[in-house]
N, C-alpha and C positions, 0 to 999 in steps of 0.2 A: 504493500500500500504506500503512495507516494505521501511524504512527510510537509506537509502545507503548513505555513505559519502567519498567524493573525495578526498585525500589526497597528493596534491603536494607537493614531497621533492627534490628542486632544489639543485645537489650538485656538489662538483668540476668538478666531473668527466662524471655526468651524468645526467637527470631527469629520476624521475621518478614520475610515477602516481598509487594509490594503493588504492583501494577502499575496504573500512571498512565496516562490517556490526555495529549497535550499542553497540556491546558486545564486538569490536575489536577483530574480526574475519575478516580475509586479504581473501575477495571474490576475489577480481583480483587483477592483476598487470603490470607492463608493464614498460621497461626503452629505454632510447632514449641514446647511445654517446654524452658525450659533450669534444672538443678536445679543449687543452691551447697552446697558441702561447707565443715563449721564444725570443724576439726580439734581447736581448740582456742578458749577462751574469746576473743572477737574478731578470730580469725581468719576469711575468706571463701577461698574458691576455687572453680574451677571445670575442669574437662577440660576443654584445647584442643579437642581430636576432637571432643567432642559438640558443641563451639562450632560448628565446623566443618558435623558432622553434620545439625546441626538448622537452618542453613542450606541446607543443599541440599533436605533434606525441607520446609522451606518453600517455597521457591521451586517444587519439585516440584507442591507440593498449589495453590499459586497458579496456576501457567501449566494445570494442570487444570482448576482452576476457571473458568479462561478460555475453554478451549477448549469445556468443556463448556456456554458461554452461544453458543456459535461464532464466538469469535475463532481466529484461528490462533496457532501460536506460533511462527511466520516472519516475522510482526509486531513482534516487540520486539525494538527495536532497539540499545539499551542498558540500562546496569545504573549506576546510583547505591549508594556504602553510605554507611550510619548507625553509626553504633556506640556502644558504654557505653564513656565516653573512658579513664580513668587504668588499668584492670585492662591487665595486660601478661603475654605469654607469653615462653618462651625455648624454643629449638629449635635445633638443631645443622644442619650442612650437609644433610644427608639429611630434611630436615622432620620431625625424630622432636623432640616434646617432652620437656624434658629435665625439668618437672616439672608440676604442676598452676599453671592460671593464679592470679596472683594478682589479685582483683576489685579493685577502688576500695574499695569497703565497708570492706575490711582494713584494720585495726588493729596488727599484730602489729610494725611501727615508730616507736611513741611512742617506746621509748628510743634510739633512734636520731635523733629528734625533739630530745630532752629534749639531748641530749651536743651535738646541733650548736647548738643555744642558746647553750647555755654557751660554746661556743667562738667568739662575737660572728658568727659568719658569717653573720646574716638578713638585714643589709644587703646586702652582697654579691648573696647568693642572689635578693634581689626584684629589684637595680638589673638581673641579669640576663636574671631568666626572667619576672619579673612575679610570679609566684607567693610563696608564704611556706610555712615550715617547718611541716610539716601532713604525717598518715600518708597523706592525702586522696588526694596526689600519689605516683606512680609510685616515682622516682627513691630516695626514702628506705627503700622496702620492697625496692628490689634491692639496696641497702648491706646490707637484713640478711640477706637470702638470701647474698651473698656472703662476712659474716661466719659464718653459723651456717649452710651448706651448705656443709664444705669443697671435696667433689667438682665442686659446680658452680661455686664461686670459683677454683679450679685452672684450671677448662675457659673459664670467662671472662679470666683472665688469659694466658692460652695463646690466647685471639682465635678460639676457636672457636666462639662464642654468638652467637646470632639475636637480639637482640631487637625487641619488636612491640609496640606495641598491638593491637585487634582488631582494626583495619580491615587494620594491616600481614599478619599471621597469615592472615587471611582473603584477601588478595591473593596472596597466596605461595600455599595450597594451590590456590585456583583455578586459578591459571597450572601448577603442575605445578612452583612454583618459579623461572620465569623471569623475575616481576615480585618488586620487594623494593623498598617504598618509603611511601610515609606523605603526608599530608598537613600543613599547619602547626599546622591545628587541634588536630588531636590530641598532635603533636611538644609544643605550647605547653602542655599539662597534665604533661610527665614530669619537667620539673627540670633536664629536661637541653640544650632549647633555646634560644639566645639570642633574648629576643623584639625586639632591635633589627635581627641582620642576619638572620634567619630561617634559622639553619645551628645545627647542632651545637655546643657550648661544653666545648673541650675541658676548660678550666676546671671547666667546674660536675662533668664525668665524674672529673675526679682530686679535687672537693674532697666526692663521695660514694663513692670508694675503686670506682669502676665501669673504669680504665682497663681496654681492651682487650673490650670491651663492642663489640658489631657492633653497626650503627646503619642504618636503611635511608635510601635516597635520599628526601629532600624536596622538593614538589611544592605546587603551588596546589590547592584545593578540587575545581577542577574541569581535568579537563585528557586526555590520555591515562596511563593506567597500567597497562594493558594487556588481555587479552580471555582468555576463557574457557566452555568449552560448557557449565560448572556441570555434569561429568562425566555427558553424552551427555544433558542435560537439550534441549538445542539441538544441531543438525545443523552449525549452523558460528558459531563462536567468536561472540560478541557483546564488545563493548568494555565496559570498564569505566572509565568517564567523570568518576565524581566517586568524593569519600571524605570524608569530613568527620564531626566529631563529632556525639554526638545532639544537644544541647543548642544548636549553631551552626548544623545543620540544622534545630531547628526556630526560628530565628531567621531565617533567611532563606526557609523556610517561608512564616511568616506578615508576611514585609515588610518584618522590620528592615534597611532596603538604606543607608538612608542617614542619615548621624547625629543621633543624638537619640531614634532611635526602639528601641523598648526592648522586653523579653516575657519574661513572667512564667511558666514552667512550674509551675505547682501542681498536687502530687502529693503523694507522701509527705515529702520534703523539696521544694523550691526550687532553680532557678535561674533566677537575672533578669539577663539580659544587655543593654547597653545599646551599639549601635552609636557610636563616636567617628570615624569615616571615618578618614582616611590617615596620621593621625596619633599614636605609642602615646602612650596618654592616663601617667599619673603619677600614681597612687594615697596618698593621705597618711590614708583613712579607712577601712583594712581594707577594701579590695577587690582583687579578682582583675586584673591587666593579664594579657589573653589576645587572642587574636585572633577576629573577629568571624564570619568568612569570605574566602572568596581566590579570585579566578577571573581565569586568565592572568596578566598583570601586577598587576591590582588587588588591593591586600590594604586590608583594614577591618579594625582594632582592634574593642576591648567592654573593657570593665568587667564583671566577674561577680559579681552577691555570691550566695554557695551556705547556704542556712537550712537546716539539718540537720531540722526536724521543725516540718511542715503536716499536711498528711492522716493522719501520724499520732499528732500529738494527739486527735485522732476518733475512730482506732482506737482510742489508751487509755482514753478516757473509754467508747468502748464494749466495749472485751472486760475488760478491766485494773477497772474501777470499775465496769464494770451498769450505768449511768445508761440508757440507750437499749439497741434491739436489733437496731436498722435504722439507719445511719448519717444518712440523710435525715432521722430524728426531731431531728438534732441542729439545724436550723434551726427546727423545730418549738418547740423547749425556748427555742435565745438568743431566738426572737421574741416568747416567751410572756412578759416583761419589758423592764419599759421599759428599764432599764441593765443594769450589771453588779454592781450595790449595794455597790458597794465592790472586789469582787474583782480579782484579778490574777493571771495565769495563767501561769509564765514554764515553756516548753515545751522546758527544756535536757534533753532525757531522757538526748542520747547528746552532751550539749553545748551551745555556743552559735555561729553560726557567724557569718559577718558582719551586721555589720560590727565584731562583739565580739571573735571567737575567742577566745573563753572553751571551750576542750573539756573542761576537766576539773569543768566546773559541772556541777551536778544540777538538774532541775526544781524550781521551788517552786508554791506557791499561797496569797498574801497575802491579806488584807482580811475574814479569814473573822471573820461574827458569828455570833449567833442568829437574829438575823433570816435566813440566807445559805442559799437553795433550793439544788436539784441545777440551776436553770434557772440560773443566776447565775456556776455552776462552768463551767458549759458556755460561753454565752455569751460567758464568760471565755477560757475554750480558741478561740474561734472567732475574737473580736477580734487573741487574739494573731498568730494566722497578717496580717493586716491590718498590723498594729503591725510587724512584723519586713516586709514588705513594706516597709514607709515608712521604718523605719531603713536599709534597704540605697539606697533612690529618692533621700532624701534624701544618703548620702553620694557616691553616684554623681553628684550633682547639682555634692555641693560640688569632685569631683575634677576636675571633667569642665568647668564653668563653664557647660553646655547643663542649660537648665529644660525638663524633660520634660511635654513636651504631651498624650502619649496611652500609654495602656498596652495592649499586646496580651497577653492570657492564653490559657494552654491548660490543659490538665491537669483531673484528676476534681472537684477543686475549683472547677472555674467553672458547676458544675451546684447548686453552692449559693445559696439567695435569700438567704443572712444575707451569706456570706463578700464576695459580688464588691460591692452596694451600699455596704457598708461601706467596703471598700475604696476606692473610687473616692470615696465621703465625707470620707479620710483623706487622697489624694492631693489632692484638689480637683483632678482631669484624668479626662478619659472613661477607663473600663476598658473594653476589648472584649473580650467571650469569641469567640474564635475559632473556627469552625464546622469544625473541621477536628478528623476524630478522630486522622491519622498525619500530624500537622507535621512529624515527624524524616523519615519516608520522605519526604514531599511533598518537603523542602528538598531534600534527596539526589536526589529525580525530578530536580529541576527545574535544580540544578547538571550532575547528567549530562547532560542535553537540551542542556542550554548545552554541555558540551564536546563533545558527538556533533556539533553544528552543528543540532540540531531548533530552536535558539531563535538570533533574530539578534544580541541580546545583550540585557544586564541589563533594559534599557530596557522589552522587548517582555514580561520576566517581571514587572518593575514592575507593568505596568499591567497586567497580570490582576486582576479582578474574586476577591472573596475573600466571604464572609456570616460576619456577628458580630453578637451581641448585646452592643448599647451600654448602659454603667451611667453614666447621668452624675452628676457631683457634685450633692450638698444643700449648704444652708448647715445646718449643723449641732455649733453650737460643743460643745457634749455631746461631739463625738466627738474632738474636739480636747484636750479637758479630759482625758479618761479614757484619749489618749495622752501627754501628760506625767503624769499616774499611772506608767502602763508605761517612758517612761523614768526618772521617777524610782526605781524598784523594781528595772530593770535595771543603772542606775548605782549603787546602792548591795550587790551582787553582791561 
């Protein structure tokens, strides 16, 4: 019987469900809507339920699609998930949501932000968890839920509160409740885990006012967590093998297994995660210490730098300013000139993120003459995405002491002829666009496979065979030149 694998990727906008064969080959597929609720000015949320919901209907409409090529659906033999990492639910003993999830996106903890500042504790908070004082993260938006929702501060001090990320949430209603538990990946984005012994800090829970805060059991990436029919979706329970975040699945996706090797999601923002193997690397240039991925014993560090706004400089230049009408015209425009004639593009819409963290910066756009086209503005905006690339590569470089040989990219962005050239002219290293339209499912297949026992280990996932389009370096001091432009325009901020 051929060994088929499930591959949930719960993400902001959507689920999906996408079934692998063992060679990561995408048999089906299938996505569900998932819609965010903006209550108030940079507030995000979402319904657990329909999180849930839109999960099964995917899965639903994928093993369909399966069956109707004639596969069976007696075939698939586990289930991997993905998920959108920092957004977190709360739910009582009886799995009833006690309110609306709170997404990543959310905002609605700057001042919570702003007061743990002031009170010197960001030392502390990184030496423990890696991370730094940012609404970004979990941990600071359940401080204010806990201050400004009295009833659910009551019911969390009383030790009656679930908390989850999505993969936890998502593992709970599967099982009916009988699995509660998380992987490191995701644990390492809350605030709340120590990223030296990989456990709970009871410490960081009392120094964001969370005592009495339920916490699920912690686990490797890939391992057992337990089984479920995806409610009569399957005749007899299928395992649930791996969990891992999106961002870490598609890092081991596309290969980053061993250290040094790095990948770049460009999308609407960034993240570039860069494997450091067994050891937690030590950050001193604004970036993320997190975990890389974990399977059995083995745990793998990363470095993350997270660039708040890529793909959607594009959009602003084309819905916000009219320059273009088709986003592809925007390679069309940067190509149409040799430089950028002075311009500078700094793309802080909703911020700066690393390796600056600057978030309460605004975008600007320097160097404007009379001579300065709409080609120049653009080209401008396109560069930047490159430029914030290489500031994150370059500090990862200096944390890490490892010089980055290759860059693996994914994301809508490596369908551009300006953006990925450029880049890889910036790095002076091959960029690869990775051929891979679902690296977060792929990773997730492929850790599940690994703990069902489909793969004999890391080794046998190594050496699969992957297709990418290589950009290699120019020598092109121009581009060098018109990157210290950009940092000097950023430094002076």
């Amino acid at each position: 019987m051929a060994q088929v694998i499930l591959a949930i990727d719960q993400g902001t906008s959507g689920s999906k469900a996408v079934l692998f064969s063992p060679r990561g080959k995408i048999l089906a597929k299938a996505t569900a809507a998932l819609a965010s609720a903006y209550p108030a000015p940079g507030y995000v949320e979402q319904e657990p339920e329909e999180i849930y919901a839109t999960v099964l209907q995917a899965t639903r409409d994928a093993v369909a699609a399966y069956e109707a090529q004639g596969g069976r659906r007696e075939e698939i033999a586990c289930c991997g998930i993905s998920n959108q990492r920092e957004t977190f639910i709360l739910w009582n003993a009886d799995g009833r949501p006690l309110r609306p999830a709170v997404v990543w996106q959310c905002k609605r903890s700057v001042p919570v932000c702003e007061r743990l500042q002031k009170e010197g504790v960001a030392a502390e908070l990184k030496e423990r968890t890696g991370l730094m004082i940012d609404p970004y993260f979990s941990g600071t938006k359940l401080t204010w839920i806990i201050e400004n929702e009295p009833e659910t501060g009551a019911a969390i001090r009383r030790g009656e509160v679930l908390f989850g990320t999505v993969d936890t949430w998502l593992l709970y209603r599967l099982t009916g409740g009988t699995a509660y538990a998380s992987d490191y990946t995701n644990a390492s984005r809350t605030l709340f885990m120590n990223l030296d012994s990989l456990e709970w800090d009871s410490r960081m829970l009392q120094m964001l006012s969370a005592d009495g805060i339920r916490l699920p059991a912690l686990h490797s990436s890939s391992g057992n967590f337990g089984e479920s029919s995806f409610q009569g979706v399957f005749e007899h329970p299928i395992p649930i093998s791996a969990m891992i975040g999106d961002s870490h699945a598609a890092a081991f996706g596309e290969g980053c297994i061993s250290p040094g090797m790095a990948k770049a999601t460009l999308g609407t923002g960034s993240s570039i995660l860069m494997n450091t193997g067994n050891q937690r690397p030590v950050s001193e240039h604004g970036m993320v210490e997190t975990i890389c991925w974990s399977a059995g014993e083995r745990v793998d560090y990363a470095l993350e730098g997270i660039i708040v706004s890529c793909g959607s400089t594009i959009t602003w230049l084309r819905d916000q300013m009219g320059i273009f009408s088709e986003s592809h015209e925007s390679d069309t425009l940067a190509e149409s000139v040799p430089d950028n004639g002075g311009v500078c593009l700094v793309p802080a819409f909703a911020g700066l993120g690393a390796p600056y963290w600057k978030m309460e910066q605004t975008a600007l756009i320097s160097g404007l003459t009379f001579a300065t086209g709409k080609a120049h503005v653009v080209r401008a905006g396109l560069e930047s995405i490159g430029y914030q690339v290489k500031d994150v590569v370059d500090a990862m470089e200096l944390d890490s002491g490892i010089t980055l040989a290759r860059l693996q990219a994914d994301g809508g962005l490596t369908k551009s002829s300006f953006v990925m050239p450029h880049l890889a002219d910036l790095l002076q290293v091959p960029v690869a666009a990775i051929e891979l339209t679902e690296a977060s499912a792929l990773g997730a297949a492929l850790l599940a496979g690994l703990g069902a026992g489909i793969y004999s280990g890391i080794e046998e996932i190594a050496a699969m065979p992957y297709t990418s389009i290589d950009y290699q370096p120019r020598t092109q001091t121009g581009v060098q030149e018109e990157y210290q432009m950009w940092k000097k325009t950023v430094r002076a901020l």
